[in-house]
C-alpha positions in Angstrom: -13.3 -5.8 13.1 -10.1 -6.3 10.9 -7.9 -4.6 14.0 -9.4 -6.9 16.6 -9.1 -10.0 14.0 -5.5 -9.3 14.3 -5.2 -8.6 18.0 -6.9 -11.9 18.3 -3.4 -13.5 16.1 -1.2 -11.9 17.8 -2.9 -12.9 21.2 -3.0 -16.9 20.2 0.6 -16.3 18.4 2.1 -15.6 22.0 -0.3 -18.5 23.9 1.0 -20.5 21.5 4.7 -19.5 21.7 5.0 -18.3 17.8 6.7 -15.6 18.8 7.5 -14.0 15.2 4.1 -13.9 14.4 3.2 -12.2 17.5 6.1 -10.0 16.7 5.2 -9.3 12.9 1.2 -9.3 13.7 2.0 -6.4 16.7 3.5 -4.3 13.7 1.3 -4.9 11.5 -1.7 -3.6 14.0 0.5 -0.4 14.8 -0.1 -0.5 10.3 -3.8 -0.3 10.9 -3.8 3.3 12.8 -1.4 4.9 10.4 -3.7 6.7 8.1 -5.3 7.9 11.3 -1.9 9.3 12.7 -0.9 10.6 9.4 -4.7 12.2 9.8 -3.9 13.7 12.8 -0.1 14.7 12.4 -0.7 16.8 9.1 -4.2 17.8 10.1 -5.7 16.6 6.8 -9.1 14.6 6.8 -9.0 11.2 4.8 -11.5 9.0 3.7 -12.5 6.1 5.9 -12.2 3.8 3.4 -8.3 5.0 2.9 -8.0 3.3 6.5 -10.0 0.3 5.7 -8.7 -0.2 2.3 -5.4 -0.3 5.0 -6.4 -2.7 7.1 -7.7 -5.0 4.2 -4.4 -5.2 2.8 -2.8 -5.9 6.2 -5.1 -8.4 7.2 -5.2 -10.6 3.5 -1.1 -9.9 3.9 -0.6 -11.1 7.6 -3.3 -12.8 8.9 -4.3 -14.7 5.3 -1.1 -14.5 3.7 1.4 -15.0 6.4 -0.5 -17.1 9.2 -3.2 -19.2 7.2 -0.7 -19.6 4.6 -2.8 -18.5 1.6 0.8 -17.5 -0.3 1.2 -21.2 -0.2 -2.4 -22.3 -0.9 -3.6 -20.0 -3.5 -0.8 -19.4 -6.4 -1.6 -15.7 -6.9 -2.4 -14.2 -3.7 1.2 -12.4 -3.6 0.3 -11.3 -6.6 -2.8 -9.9 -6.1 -1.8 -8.2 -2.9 1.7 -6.6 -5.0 -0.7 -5.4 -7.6 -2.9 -3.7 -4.8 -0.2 -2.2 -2.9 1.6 -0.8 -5.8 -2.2 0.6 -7.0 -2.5 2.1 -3.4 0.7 3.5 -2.9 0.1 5.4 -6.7 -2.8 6.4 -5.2 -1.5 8.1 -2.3 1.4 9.8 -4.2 -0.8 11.0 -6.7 -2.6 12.9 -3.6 0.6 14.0 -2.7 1.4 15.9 -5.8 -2.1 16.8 -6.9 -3.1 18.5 -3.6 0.0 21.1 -4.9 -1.0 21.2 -8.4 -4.8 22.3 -6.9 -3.3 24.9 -4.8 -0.9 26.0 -7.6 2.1 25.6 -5.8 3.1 23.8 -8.7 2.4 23.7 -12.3 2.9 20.5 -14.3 1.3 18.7 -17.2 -0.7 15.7 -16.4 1.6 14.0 -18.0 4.5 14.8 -15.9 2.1 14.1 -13.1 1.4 10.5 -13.9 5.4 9.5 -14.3 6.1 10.6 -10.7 2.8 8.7 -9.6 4.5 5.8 -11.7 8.1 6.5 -10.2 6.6 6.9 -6.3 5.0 2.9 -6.6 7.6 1.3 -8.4 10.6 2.8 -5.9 8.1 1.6 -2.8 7.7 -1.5 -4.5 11.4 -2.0 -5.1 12.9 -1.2 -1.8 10.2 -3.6 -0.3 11.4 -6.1 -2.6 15.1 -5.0 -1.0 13.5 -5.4 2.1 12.8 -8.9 1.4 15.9 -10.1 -0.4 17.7 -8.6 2.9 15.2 -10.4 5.9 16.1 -13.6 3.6 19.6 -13.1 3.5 20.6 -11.9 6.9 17.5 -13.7 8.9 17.5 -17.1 7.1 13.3 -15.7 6.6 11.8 -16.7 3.3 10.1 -13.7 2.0 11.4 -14.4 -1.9 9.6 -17.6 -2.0 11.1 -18.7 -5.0 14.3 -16.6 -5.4 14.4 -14.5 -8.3 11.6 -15.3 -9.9 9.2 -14.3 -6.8 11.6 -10.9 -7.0 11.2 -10.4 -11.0 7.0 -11.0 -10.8 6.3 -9.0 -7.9 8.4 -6.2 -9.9 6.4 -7.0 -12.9 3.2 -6.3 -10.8 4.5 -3.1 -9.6 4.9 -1.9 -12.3 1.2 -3.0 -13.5 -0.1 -1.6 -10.6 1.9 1.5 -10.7 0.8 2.1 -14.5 -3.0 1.7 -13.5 -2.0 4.3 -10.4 -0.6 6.9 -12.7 -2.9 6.4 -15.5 -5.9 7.4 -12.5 -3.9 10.2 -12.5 -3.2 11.6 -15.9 -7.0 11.0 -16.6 -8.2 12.7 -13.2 -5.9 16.0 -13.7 -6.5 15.6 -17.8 -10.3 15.0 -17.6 -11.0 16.7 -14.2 -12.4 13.1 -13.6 -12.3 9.6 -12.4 -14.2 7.8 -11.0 -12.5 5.4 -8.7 -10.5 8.3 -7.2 -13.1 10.9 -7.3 -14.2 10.7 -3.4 -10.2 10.4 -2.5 -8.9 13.3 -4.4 -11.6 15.8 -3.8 -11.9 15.4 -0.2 -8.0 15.8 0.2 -7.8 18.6 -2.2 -10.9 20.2 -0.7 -9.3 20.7 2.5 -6.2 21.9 1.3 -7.4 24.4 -0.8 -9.3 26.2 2.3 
């Protein structure tokens, strides 16, 4: 429903001759399929709500954020969706190095664990935020909506979101437990351990 919500933007944007938001809405529905390609290319089954959690965030970013102009309307929704991204991203690079600490390819502490969950979100989040700085400065775009300060919050968030990400972490490979990424973890690590 959330990919077809899109195509429906990116259709009007092009009746209507917005032709950036066709652009930026045609990426962002390529977005939606990439946990399904990723599914594919390293032959690893994910959780469908790792794709819908996906095409939530695309959809609140694009089509709420960018085309109804909620990051005008409501004061935190860049927030919000920074926070998120930075908790998802954690997420995912937590996977990344858990599924080698469960097949013992490596052998770390939880706690060295959690700072390279921390240090995958905040570099995402910083290059995105380099990303930005550059579509405003060589595009005339404005991404930074208010300069540094827009920069210096949505680091902030990371960060927040980054901590929450590698504190998921430390208590899931500490405790053998969590509960918002038990589903996640265990059906990645599952298959990877056959």
């Amino acid at each position: 429903v959330l990919q077809l919500a899109i195509l429906a933007i990116v259709i009007a944007s092009v009746l209507q001759g917005r032709w950036l938001d066709a652009f930026n809405g045609t990426i962002v529905l390529l977005l939606t399929f990439a946990p399904a390609m990723l599914e594919h290319k390293l032959q690893v089954p994910l959780p469908v709500e790792l794709t819908l959690a996906t095409c939530l965030f695309l959809f609140a970013s694009f089509g709420l954020g960018e085309v109804s102009d909620f990051y005008e309307r409501i004061w935190w929704w860049d927030l919000a969706l920074h926070g998120v991204s930075a908790l998802t991203v954690g997420l995912i690079g937590f996977l990344g190095i858990y599924v080698f600490y469960m097949t013992r390819r490596i052998r770390v502490a939880a706690g060295w664990i959690a700072t390279i969950t921390f240090a995958i979100a905040v570099s995402v989040g910083t290059v995105w935020e380099i990303f930005e700085f550059l579509m405003d400065w060589y595009f005339g775009f404005n991404m930074q909506k208010s300069g540094l300060d827009d920069t210096m919050t949505d680091l902030m968030i990371n960060a927040v979101g980054a901590a929450i990400a590698a504190a998921i972490g430390y208590f899931y490979v500490y405790k053998e437990d969590s509960l918002l990424a038990r589903r996640l973890i265990r059906a990645v690590a599952q298959h990877n351990n056959k």
